[in-house]
VEXDREN-2710 file (C-alpha; in Angstrom, 1 decimal):
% VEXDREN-2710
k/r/px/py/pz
1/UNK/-69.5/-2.2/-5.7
2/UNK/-66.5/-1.5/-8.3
3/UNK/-67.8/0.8/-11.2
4/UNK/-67.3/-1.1/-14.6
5/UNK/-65.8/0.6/-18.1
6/UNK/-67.7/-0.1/-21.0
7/UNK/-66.5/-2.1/-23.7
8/UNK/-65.3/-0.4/-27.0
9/UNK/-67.0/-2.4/-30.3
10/UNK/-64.8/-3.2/-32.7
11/UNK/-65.6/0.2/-34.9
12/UNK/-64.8/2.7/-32.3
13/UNK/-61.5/0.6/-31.6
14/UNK/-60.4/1.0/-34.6
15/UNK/-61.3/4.7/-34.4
16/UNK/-59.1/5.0/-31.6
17/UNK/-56.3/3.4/-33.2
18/UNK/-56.6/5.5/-36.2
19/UNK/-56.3/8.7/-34.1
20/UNK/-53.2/7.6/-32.1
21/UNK/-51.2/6.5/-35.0
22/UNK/-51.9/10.1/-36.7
23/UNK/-51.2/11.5/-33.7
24/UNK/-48.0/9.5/-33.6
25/UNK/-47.5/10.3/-37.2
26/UNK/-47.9/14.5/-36.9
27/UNK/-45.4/14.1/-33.9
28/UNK/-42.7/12.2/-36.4
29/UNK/-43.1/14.9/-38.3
30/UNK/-43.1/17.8/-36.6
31/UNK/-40.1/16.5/-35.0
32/UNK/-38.3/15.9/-38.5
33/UNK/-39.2/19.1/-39.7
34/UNK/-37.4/20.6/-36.3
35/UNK/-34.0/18.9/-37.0
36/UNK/-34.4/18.7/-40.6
37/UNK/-32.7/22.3/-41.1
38/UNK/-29.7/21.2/-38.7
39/UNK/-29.1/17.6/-40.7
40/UNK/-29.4/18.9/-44.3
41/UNK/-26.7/22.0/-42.8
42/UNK/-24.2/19.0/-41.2
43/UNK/-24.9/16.8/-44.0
44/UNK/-23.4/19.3/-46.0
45/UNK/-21.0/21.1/-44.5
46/UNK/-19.6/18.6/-42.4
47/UNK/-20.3/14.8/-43.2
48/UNK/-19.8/15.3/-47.1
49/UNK/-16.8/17.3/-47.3
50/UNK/-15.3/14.4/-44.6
51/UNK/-16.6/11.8/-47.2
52/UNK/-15.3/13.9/-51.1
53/UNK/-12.0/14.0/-48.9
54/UNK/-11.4/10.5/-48.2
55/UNK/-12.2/10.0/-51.8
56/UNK/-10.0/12.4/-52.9
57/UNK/-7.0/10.5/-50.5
58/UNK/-7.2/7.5/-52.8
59/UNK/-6.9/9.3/-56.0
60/UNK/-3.5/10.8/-58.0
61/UNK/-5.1/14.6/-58.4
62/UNK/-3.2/17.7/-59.7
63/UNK/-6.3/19.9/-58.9
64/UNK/-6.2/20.6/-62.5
65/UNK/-6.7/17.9/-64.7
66/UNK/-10.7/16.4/-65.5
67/UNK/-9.9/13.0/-64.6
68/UNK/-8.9/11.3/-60.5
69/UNK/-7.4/8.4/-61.2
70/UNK/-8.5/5.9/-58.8
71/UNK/-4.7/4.3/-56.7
72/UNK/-6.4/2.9/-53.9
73/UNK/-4.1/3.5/-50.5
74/UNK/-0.9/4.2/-52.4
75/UNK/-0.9/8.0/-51.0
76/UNK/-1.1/6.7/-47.2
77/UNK/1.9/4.0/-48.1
78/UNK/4.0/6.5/-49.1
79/UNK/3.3/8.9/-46.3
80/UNK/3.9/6.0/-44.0
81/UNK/7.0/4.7/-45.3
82/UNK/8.2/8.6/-45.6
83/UNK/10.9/9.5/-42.5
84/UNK/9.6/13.2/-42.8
85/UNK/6.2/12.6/-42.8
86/UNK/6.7/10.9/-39.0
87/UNK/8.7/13.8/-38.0
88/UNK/5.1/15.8/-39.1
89/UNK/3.0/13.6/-36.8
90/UNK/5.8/13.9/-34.0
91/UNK/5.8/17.8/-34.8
92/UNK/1.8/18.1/-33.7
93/UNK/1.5/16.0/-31.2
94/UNK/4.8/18.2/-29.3
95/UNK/2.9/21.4/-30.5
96/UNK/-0.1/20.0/-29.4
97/UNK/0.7/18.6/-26.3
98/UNK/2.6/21.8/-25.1
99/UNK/-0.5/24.3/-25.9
100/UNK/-2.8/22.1/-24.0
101/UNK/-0.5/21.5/-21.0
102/UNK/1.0/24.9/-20.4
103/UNK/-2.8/27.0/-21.3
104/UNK/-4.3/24.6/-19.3
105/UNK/-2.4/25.2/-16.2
106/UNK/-1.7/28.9/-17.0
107/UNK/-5.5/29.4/-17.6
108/UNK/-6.2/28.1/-14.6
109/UNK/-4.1/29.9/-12.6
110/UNK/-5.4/33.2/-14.0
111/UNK/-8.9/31.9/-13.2
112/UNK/-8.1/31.5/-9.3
113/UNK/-6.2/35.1/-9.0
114/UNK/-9.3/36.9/-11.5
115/UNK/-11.9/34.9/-8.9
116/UNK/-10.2/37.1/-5.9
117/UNK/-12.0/39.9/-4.8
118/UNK/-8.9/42.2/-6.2
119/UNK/-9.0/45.6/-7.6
120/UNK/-9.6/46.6/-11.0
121/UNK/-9.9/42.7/-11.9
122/UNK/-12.8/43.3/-14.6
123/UNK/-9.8/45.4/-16.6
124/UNK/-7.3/42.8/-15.9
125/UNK/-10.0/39.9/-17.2
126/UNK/-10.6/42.3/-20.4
127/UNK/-6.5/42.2/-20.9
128/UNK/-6.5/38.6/-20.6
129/UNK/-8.9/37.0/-23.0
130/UNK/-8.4/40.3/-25.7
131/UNK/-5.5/37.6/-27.2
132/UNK/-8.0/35.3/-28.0
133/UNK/-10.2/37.6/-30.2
134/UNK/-7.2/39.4/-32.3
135/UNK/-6.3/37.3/-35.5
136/UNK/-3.7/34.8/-35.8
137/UNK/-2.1/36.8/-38.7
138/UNK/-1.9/40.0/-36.1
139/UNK/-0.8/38.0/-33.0
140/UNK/2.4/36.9/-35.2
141/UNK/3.2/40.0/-36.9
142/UNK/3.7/40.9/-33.4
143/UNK/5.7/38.4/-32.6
144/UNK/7.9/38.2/-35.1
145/UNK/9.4/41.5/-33.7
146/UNK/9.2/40.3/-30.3
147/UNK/11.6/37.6/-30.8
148/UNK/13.6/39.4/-33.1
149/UNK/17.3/38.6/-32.5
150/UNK/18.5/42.1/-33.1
151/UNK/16.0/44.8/-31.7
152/UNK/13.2/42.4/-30.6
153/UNK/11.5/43.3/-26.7
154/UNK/12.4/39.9/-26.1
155/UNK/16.0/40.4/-26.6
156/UNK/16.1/43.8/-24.4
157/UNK/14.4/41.5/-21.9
158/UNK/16.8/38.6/-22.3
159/UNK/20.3/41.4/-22.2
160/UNK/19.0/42.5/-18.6
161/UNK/19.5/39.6/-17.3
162/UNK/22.5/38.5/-19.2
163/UNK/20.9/36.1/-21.7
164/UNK/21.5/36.1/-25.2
165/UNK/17.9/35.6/-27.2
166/UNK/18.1/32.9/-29.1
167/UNK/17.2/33.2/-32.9
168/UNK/13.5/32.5/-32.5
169/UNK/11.9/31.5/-35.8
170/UNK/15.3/30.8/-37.7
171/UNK/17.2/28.4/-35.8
172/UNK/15.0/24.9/-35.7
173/UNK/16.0/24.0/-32.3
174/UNK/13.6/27.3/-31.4
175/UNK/11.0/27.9/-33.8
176/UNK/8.6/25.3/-32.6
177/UNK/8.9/26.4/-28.2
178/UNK/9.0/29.5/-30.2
179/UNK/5.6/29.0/-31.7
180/UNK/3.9/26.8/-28.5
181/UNK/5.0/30.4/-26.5
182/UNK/3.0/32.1/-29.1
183/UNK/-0.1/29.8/-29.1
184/UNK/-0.4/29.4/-25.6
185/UNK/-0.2/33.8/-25.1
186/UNK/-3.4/33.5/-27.3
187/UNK/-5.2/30.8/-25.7
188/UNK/-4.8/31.0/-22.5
189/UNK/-7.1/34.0/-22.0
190/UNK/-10.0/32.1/-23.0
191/UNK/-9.0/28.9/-21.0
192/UNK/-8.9/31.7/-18.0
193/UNK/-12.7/33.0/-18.6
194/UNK/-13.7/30.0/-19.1
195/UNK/-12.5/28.5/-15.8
196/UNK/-13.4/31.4/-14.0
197/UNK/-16.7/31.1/-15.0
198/UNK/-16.7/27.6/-13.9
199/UNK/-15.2/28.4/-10.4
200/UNK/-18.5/30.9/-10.2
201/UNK/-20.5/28.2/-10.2
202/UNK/-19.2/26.1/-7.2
203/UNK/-20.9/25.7/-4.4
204/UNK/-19.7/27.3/-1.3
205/UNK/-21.3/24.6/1.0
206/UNK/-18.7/22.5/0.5
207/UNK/-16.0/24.9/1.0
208/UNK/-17.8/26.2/4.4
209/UNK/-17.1/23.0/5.4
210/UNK/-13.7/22.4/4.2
211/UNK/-13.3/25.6/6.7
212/UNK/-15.0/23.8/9.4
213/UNK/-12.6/20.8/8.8
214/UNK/-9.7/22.7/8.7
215/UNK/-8.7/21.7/5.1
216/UNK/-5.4/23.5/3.9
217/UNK/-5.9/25.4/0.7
218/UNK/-3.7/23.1/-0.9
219/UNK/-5.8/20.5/0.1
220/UNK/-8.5/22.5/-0.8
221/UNK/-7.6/22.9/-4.2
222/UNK/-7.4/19.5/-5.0
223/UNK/-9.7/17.5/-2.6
224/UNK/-12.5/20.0/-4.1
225/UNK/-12.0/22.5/-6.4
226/UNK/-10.1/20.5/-9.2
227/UNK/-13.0/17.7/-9.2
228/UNK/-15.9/19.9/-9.1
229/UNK/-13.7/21.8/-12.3
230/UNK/-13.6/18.2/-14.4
231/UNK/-16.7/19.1/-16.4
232/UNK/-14.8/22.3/-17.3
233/UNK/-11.4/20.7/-17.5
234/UNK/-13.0/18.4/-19.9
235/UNK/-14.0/20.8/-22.0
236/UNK/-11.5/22.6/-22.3
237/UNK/-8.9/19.8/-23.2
238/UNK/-10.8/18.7/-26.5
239/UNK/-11.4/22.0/-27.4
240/UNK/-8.0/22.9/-27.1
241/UNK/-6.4/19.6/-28.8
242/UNK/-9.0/20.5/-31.7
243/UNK/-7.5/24.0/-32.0
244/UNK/-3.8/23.0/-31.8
245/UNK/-4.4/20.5/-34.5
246/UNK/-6.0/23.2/-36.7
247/UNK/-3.9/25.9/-36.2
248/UNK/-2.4/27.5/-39.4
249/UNK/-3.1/31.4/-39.3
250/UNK/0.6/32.4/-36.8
251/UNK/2.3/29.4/-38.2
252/UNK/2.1/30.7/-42.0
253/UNK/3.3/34.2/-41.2
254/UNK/5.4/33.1/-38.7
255/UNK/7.7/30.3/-40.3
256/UNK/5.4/28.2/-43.2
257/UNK/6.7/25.4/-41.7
258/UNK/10.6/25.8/-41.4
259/UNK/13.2/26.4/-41.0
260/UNK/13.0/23.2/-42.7
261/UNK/10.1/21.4/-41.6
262/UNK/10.7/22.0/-38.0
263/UNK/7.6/23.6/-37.7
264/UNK/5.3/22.0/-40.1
265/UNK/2.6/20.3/-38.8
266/UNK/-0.4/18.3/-40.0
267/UNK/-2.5/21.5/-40.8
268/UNK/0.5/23.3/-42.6
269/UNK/1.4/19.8/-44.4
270/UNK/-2.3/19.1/-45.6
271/UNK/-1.4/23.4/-47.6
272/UNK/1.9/22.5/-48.6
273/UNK/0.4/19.3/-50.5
274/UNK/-2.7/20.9/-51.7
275/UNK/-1.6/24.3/-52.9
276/UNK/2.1/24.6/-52.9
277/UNK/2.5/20.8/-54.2
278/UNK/-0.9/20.7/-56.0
279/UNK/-1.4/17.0/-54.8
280/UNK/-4.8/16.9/-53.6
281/UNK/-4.2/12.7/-52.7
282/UNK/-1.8/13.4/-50.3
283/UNK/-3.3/16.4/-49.1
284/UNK/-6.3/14.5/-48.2
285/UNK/-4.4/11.9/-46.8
286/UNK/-2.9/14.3/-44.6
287/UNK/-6.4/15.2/-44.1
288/UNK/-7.7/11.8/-43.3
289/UNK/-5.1/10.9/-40.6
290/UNK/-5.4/14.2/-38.7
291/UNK/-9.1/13.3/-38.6
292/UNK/-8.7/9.9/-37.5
293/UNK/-5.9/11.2/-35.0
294/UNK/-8.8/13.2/-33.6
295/UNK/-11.1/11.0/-33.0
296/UNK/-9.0/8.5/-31.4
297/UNK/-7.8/11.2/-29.2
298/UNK/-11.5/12.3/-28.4
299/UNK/-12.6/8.6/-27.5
300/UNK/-9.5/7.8/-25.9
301/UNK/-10.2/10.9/-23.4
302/UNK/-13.9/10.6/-22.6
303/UNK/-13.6/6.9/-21.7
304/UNK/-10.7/7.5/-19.5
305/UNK/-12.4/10.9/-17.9
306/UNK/-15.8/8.9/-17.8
307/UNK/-15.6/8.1/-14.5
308/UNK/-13.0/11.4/-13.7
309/UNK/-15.5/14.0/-14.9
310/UNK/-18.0/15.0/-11.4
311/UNK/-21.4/17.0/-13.0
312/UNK/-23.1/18.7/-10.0
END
């Protein structure tokens, strides 16, 4: 004997439908007014300072005058067809490229030897990431007299070993190594912690059995360790290519870009146009195609690490 349910008349069906699609309703906007506070703050700060900009790239602007006359893509034609603007975009992506290279293996490296079980460790992991936390204009004022050619510690260093110190931040076959040297001293700290963090998390299973297997530490390293560290490595590569593209605070008080433009990249070209050459279309040229760089970059990276990155 199977037990039947009653049937619903029409009136209390429609009740029923009423109440689900107010139900449905409060849920819409309860969840609106959750992410309404974080939209309206991105809207703003983020999405329409990104569209005013590219506005701003196809207009002739003084930053003065009432009136943006409206030129269309003239300011990216001209950067484009401008030799010195490619030796810009060659400039970051060197600068770039050697922050993210040598922090990333440097951090690393500082991870595994702070993950022993060494003495006074927690002092030497203070040491470490205190770089990352002192500002950019300190961490080159400091600089500047360590490469000093004439009384710098760089050039004491350099004399004991019979080496004459190059001149650092004058001579524009230096000033840019010069620069990635100082970059990477302030990153790598925080690339360190935050490996060393991740190498907390690993399992110890899997390394109990590497034991049992024999495994080398070499082998190790990169049969385990490294793949279990992708989500981290990950991480760690945007990040860092976001703040070598922004970076602006050691290059102004360490060379504004010279000698020459040897050390002028996209962030320091975007200032020179916009406040030094009060041409706010360029600048936000400038602007645009370190955006789009970025981006490209991004995708590029998590579509070839899609199937690289290993989440536990």
């Amino acid at each position: 004997m199977t037990a039947t349910t009653p049937s619903l008349d029409p009136a209390q069906h429609a009740d029923r439908s009423m109440s689900r699609r107010r139900l449905r309703r409060r849920e819409y906007l309860l969840f609106l007014a959750f992410i309404a506070p974080n939209v309206i703050l991105l809207a703003v700060f983020a999405y329409w300072p990104v569209l005013y900009n590219a506005y701003l790239s196809m207009t002739s602007w003084n930053l003065l005058s009432e009136t943006k006359p409206w030129i269309w893509f003239a300011n990216y034609v001209d950067m484009f067809t401008d030799p010195e603007f490619g030796a810009v975009v060659w400039h970051t992506i060197v600068f770039s490229g050697g922050i993210v290279i040598i922090s990333i293996i440097l951090g690393l490296a500082v991870a595994i030897l702070l993950d022993q079980k060494l003495r006074g460790r927690n002092l030497v992991r203070t040491f470490s990431f205190a770089p990352h936390i002192v500002s950019g204009a300190a961490v080159g004022t400091i600089w500047l007299y360590i490469f000093d050619p004439s009384y710098g510690l760089l050039k004491v260093l350099l004399q004991a070993v019979g080496v004459t110190s190059p001149a650092w931040m004058t001579d524009s076959a230096w000033a840019l190594p010069g620069l990635i040297i100082v970059y990477v001293w302030k990153t790598a700290g925080f690339i360190a912690v935050i490996y060393l963090a991740g190498l907390q998390g690993l399992p110890n299973d899997l390394y109990e059995a590497a034991k049992i297997d024999r495994a080398g530490p070499i082998t190790t390293f990169f049969r385990i360790t490294l793949p279990l560290l992708s989500p981290v490595t990950f991480f760690v590569v945007v990040t860092s290519i976001i703040g070598s593209f922004q970076a602006f605070d050691v290059i102004a008080v360490m060379t504004e870009g010279g000698p020459g433009t040897a050390t002028t990249t996209l962030s320091w070209y975007v200032y020179e146009q916009a406040f030094q050459a009060f041409d706010a279309g360029h600048a936000g040229a400038g602007a645009m195609i370190m955006f789009v760089l970025l981006v490209l970059i991004t995708a590029a990276q998590a579509r070839f690490t899609r199937n690289r990155v290993h989440y536990q």
